[in-house]
C-alpha positions in Angstrom: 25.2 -2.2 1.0 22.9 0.5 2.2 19.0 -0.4 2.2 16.5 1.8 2.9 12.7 1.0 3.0 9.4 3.5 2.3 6.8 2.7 4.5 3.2 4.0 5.1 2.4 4.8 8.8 -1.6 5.2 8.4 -4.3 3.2 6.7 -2.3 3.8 3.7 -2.7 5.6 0.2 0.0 8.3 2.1 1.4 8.8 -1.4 4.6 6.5 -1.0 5.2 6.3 -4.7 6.3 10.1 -4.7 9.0 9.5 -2.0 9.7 6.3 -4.0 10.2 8.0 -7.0 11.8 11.1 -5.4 14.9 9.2 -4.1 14.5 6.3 -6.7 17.7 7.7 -8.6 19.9 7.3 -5.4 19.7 3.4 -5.8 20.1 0.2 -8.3 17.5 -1.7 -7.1 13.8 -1.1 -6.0 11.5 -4.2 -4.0 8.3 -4.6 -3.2 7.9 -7.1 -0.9 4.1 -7.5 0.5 0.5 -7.3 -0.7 -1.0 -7.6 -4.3 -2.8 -5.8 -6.8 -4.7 -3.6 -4.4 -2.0 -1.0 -3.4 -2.8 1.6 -6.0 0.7 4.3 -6.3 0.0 7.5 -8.7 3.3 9.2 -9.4 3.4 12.1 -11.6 6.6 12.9 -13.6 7.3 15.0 -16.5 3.9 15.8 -16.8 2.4 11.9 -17.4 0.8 10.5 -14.8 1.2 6.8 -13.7 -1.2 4.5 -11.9 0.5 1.4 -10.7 -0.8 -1.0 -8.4 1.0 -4.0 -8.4 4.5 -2.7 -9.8 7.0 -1.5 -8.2 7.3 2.7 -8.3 11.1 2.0 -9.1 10.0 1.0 -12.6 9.8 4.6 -13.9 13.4 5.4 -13.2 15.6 4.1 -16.6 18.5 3.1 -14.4 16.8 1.4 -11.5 16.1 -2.6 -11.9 12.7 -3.1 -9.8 11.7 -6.2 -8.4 8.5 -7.8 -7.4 9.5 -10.5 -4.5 8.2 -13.8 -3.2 5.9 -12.0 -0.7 3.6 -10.4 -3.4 0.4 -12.2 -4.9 0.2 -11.4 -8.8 -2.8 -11.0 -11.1 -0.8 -12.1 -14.4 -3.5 -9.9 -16.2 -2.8 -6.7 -14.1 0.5 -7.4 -14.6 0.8 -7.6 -18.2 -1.9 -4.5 -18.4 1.0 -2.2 -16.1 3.6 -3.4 -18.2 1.5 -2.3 -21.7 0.9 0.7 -19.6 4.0 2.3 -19.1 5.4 0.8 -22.9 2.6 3.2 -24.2 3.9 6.0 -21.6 7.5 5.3 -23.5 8.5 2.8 -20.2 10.2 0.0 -21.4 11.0 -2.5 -18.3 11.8 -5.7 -20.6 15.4 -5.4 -19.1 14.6 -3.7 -15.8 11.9 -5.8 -14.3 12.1 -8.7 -12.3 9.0 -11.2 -10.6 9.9 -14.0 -8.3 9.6 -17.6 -9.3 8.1 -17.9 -5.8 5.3 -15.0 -5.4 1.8 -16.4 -5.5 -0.9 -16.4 -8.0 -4.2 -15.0 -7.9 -6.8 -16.7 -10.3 -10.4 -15.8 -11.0 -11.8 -18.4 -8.4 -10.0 -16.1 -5.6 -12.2 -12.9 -6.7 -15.1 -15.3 -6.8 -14.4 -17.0 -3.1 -14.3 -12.8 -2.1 -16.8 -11.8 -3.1 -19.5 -14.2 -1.5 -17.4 -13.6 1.4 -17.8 -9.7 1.4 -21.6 -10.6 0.6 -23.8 -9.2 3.2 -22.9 -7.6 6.5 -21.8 -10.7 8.3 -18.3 -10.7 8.7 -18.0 -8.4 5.6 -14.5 -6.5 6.1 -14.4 -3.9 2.9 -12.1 -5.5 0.9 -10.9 -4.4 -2.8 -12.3 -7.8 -4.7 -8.9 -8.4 -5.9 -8.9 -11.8 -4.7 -5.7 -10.8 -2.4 -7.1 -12.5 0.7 -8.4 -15.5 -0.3 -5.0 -16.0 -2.4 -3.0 -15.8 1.4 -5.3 -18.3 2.8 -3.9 -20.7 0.0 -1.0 -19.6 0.0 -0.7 -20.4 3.7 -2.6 -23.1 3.6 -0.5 -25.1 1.6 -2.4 -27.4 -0.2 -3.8 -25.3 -3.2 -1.6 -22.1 -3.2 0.0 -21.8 -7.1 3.6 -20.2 -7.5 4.7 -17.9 -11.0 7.2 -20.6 -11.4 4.7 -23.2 -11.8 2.7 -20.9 -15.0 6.0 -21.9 -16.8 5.5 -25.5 -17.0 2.6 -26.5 -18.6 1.6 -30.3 -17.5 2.4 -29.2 -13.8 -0.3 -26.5 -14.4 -2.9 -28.6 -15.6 -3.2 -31.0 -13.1 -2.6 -28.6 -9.9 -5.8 -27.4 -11.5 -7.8 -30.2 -12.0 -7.4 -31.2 -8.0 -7.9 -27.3 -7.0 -10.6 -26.1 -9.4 -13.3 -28.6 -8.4 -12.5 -28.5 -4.6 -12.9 -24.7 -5.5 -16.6 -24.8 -6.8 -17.6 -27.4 -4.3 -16.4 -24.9 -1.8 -18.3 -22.1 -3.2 -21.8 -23.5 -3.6 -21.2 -23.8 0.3 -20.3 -20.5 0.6 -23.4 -19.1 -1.3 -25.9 -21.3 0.6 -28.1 -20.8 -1.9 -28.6 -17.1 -0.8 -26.3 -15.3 -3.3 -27.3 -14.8 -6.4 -24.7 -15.2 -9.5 -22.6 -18.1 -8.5 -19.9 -18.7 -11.1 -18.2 -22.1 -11.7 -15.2 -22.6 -13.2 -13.4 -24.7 -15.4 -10.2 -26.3 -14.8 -8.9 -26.5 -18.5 -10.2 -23.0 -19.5 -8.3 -21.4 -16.9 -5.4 -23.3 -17.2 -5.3 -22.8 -21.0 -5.9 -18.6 -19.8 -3.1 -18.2 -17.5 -0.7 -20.6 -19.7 -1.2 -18.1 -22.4 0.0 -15.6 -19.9 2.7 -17.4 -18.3 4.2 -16.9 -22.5 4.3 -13.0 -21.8 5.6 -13.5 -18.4 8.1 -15.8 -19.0 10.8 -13.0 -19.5 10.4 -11.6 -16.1 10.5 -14.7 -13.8 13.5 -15.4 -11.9 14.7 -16.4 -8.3 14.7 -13.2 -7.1 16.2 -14.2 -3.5 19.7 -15.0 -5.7 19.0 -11.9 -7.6 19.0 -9.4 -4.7 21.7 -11.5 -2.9 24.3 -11.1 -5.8 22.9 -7.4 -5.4 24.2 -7.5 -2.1 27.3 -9.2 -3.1 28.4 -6.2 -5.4 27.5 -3.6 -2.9 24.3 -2.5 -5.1 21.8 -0.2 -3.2 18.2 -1.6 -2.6 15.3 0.6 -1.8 12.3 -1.3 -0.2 8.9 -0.5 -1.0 5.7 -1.4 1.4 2.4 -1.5 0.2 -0.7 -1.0 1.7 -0.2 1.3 5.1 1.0 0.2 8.7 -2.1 0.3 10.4 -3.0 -2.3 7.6 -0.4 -5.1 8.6 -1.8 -8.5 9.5 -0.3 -8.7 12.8 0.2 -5.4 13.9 -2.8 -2.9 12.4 -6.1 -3.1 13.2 -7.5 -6.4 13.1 -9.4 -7.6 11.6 -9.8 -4.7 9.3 -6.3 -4.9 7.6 -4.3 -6.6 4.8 -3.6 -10.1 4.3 0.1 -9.4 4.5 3.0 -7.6 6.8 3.1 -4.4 5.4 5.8 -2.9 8.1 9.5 -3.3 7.4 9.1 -6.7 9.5 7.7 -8.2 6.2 11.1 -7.5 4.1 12.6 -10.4 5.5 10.3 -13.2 4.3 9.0 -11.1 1.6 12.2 -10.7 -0.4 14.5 -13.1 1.5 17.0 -10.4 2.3 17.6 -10.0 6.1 16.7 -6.8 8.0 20.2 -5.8 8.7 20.6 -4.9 5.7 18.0 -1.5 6.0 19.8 0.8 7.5 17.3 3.8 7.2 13.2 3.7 7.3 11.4 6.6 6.1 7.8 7.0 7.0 5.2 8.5 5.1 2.1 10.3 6.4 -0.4 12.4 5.2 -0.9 16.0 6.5 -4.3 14.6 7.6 -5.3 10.8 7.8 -8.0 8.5 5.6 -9.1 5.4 5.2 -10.5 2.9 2.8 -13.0 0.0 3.8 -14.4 -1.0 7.0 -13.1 -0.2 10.7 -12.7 1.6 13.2 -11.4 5.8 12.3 -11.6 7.6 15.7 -10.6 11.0 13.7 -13.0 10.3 10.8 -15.1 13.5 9.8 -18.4 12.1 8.9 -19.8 15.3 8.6 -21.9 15.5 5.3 -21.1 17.0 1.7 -20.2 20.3 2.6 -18.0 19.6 5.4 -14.4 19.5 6.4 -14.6 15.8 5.3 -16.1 16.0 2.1 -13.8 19.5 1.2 -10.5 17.0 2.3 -11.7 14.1 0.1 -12.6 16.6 -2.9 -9.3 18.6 -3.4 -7.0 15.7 -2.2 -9.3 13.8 -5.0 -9.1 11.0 -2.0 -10.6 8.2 -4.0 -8.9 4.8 -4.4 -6.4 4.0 -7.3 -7.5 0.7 -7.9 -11.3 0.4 -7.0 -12.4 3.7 -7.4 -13.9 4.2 -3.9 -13.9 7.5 -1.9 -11.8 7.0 0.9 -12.9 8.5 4.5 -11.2 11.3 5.2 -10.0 12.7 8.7 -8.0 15.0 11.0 -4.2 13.6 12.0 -3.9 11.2 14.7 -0.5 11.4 16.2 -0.8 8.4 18.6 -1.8 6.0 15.8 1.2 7.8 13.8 3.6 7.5 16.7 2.7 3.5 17.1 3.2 2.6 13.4 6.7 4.8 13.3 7.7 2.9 16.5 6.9 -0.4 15.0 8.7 0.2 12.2 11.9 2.0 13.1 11.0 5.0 11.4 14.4 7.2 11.5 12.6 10.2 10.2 9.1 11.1 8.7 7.4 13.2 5.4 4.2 15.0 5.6 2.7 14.8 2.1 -0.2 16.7 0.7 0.3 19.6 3.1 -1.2 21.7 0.5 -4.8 20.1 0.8 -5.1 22.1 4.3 -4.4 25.2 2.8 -8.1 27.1 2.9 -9.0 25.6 6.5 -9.7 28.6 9.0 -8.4 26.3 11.4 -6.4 22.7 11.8 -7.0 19.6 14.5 -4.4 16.8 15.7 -5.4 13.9 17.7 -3.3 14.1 20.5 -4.8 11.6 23.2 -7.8 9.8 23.5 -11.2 9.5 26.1 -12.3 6.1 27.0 -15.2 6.3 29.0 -14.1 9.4 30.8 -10.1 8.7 31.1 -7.3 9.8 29.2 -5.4 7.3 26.9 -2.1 8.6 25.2 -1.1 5.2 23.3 -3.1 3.2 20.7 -4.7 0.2 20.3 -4.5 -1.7 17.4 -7.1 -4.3 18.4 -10.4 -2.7 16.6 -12.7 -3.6 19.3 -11.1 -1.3 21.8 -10.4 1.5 18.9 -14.0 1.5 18.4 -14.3 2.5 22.1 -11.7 5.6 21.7 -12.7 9.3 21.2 -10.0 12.1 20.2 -8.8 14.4 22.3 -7.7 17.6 19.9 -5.1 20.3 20.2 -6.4 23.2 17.0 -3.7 24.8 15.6 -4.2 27.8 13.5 -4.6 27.6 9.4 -3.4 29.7 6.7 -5.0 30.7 3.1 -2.4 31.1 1.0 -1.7 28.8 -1.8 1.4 26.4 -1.0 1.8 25.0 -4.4 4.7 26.5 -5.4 6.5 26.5 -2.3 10.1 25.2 -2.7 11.6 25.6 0.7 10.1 25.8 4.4 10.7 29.9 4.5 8.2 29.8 1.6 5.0 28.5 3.7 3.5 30.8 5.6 4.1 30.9 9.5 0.9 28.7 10.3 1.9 26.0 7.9 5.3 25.8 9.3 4.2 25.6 13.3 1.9 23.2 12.0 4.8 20.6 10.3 6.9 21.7 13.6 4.2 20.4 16.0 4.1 17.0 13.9 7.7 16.2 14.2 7.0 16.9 18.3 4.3 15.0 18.4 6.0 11.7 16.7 9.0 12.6 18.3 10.9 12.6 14.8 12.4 14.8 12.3 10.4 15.4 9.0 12.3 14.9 6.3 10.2 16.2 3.2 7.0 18.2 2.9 5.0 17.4 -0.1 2.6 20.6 -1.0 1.7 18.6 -4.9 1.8 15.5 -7.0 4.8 16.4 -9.3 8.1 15.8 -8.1 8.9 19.8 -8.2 6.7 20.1 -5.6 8.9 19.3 -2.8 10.0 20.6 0.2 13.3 19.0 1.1 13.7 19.6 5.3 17.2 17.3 5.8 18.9 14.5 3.7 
C-alpha cells in the first residue's frame, strides 16, 4: 500500500481540502485523523461550493470511502448537519462514510467549560468555542471522556452521564466564580435523551475503523491522510500554548487512525503564498497595518475569514523559517503554494527570511511563543506583477515576477513545489511535477 498524507505547514486554513480533493481520485480511502469540528475546508467543484469542518474532504469524490478515525472529537450535531449538507448538494455518503467506534464526543457542557475559560484576558487563548479543548482534557483524563461507541447503547449512556453531568456543573460554578454572567447548568437525562436520539442517525456510520483501514491495508487499497488544523498548531510541536488540542503533523496518524507511519510513503505540504492566522499568539510577519493596508487588501480578496466561526483571520507576509521547521517536522517530500493569485496587484512582495533578536541574527524558529514574541523579520522584497493569474494553467502562463517568486520559495524550504494554486476551483491549478 501506498499512503500519502496532506498536511498544513502554517497556522493552518492553507486550503488543504483543494489538494485533498485534487488527488482524491488517485486513492480508495481518505482519513482524518486529528482535531474536531473547528478545521473548516471549502472545496469548490463543479461550481457548488462545500464547507466542511469536521468531514473528511474525501467525501466529495463518489468512489473514495472516507473515514473519520479514533483521534477526532465529534459534535454528533455538526455531524449529522455535514451529512444533510452534502445529501442536499446531491452527496450521498450512506455507503461511503465511516466514524470510529473510538473517537471522542463533544457535548454541550464542553462549549460551556470553554467559554468561561476563554472569559476575560487571563489565560484566554482564542479558541473556536467548539468545545474541542475541553473534550481532549477528558478524553485524556480518563475518567469522564465519552466514546461514539458508547451513543449506541443506551443504559451505558445514561448513567456515564448521571456521574459526569453533576461533577460538570459543580465544576463550572467554580469556574465562573461568580464573575461570569450566564452560567448554564445542565441536565443529565436531557442530554442523554439528545444525543441518544442522535446516536439513531449515527448508528449507520460507526464502526472499528482501526480493522477497517487494516483490511484496507490487507488488500493493498490506497489511503490518503488528511491533517487538520495547521503545523504550527500541533500540541507538541507548534506554538504553545496558542495551538490545538491535538497532533496535527503526520506524527499524529499513528495514534489517530491506528495505522503505523510506514505505511505514508509521501507527505505533501501545503502553504499559502503568504501566511495568516486565527486566534491569539505570537505572528512575527503579521501586517497590522489598518483598513487600507497590505493586511487588510490580503484578508479582503483571499476573503481570509474562518470557515467555522466566521472570524477574520490576521493576515501576513511568508515566513520561510517557520515554513521550513514545520516541513522538516513533518517529512514534507515536496510542497504547494496555494492562493498565489491573492498577490497579484502588490507593487511589490516580502519573505521572512531570518529573524532579529535584540540585535542578532536568528535563521531557525522557535516554536515556544514566549521567544516568538521576541523575534522580528528580517525581509528579502521580491518584485510583483499586475496581471491577473486566474486563468493560468501552466508556470509559462504567470508572468516572470510570479514565477521567480514560487522559484525563491522552493529555495528557501529547500523543496520542490509541486502545485501552484492561482483559485478555488479545481481548474485552477498549476501542476509543477507529479
Amino acid at each position: 500500500m501506498s499512503g500519502t498524507c496532506v498536511v498544513g505547514l502554517q497556522w493552518g486554513d492553507e486550503a488543504k481540502g483543494k489538494i485533498v480533493d485534487l488527488i482524491g481520485d488517485q486513492f480508495d480511502y481518505v482519513v482524518r485523523y486529528n482535531g474536531g469540528a473547528n478545521a473548516g475546508h471549502t472545496v469548490v467543484a463543479n461550481g457548488k461550493t462545500f464547507k466542511l469542518s469536521l468531514l473528511p474532504t474525501g467525501v466529495i469524490r463518489p468512489n473514495v470511502r472516507s473515514v473519520i478515525g479514533n483521534g477526532v472529537v465529534v459534535y454528533p450535531p455538526r455531524f449529522l448537519e455535514e451529512v444533510d449538507q452534502l445529501a442536499k448538494g446531491g452527496i450521498d455518503v450512506s455507503r461511503s462514510l465511516v466514524l470510529s467506534d473510538h473517537a471522542h464526543v463533544i457535548f454541550p457542557y464542553h462549549m460551556e467549560e470553554e467559554r468561561l475559560a476563554e472569559s476575560g484576558t487571563d489565560g484566554k487563548i482564542g479558541t473556536t468555542g467548539r468545545g474541542i479543548g475541553p473534550c481532549y482534557q477528558d478524553k485524556v483524563g480518563r475518567r469522564f471522556g465519552v466514546r461514539v461507541g458508547e451513543l449506541l447503547h443506551a443504559d451505558n449512556l445514561r448513567e456515564r452521564l448521571a456521574q459526569i453531568v453533576p461533577f460538570k456543573n459543580r465544576l463550572m460554578v467554580a469556574f465562573a466564580n461568580g464573575r461570569i454572567a450566564g452560567l448554564k447548568s445542565f441536565e443529565p437525562a436531557a442530554i442523554a435523551d439528545e444525543y441518544l436520539g442522535y446516536a439513531a442517525r449515527i448508528r449507520p456510520y460507526v464502526t472499528d475503523t482501526v480493522r477497517v483501514l487494516h483490511d484496507a491495508i490487507a488488500a493493498g487499497k490506497r489511503v490518503l491522510f488528511e491533517a487538520a488544523q495547521g503545523s504550527l498548531l500541533d500540541i507538541d510541536h507548534g506554538t504553545y500554548p496558542y495551538v490545538t488540542s491535538s497532533s496535527s503533523l503526520p506524527s499524529g496518524i499513528w495514534s489517530g487512525s491506528g495505522l503505523p507511519a510506514k505505511h505514508v510513503k509521501r507527505t505533501i505540504g501545503v502553504i499559502k503564498a503568504y501566511t495568516s492566522r486565527v486566534g491569539r499568539g505570537p505572528f512575527p510577519t503579521e501586517l497590522d497595518d489598518g483598513p487600507d493596508g497590505i493586511g487588510e487588501r490580503i484578508r479582503r480578496i483571499g476573503r481570509e475569514y474562518g470557515t467555522v466561526t466566521g472570524r477574520p483571520r490576521r493576515t501576513g507576509w511568508l515566513d520561510s523559517l517557520a515554513v521550513r521547521y514545520t516541513a522538516a517536522l513533518a517529512g514534507a517530500d515536496e510542497i504547494t503554494v496555494m492562493l498565489l493569485d491573492v498577490l497579484s496587484g502588490l507593487p511589490e512582495i516580502k519573505i521572512c527570511t531570518s529573524y532579529n533578536v535584540d540585535g542578532e541574527p536568528r535563521t531557525f524558529f522557535p516554536s515556544d511563543a514566549y521567544q516568538l514574541e521576541q523575534c522580528k523579520p528580517v525581509y528579502e522584497t521580491l518584485g510583483g506583477w499586475t496581471e491577473d493569474i486566474t486563468t493560468a494553467r501552466k508556470l509559462t502562463d504567470l508572468p516572470a515576477a510570479a514565477r521567480r517568486y514560487i522559484d525563491r520559495i522552493g529555495e528557501l524550504i529547500g523543496l520542490p513545489v509541486s502545485v501552484v494554486s492561482v483559485g478555488p476551483d479545481r481548474e485552477q491549478t498549476i501542476r509543477v511535477k507529479g
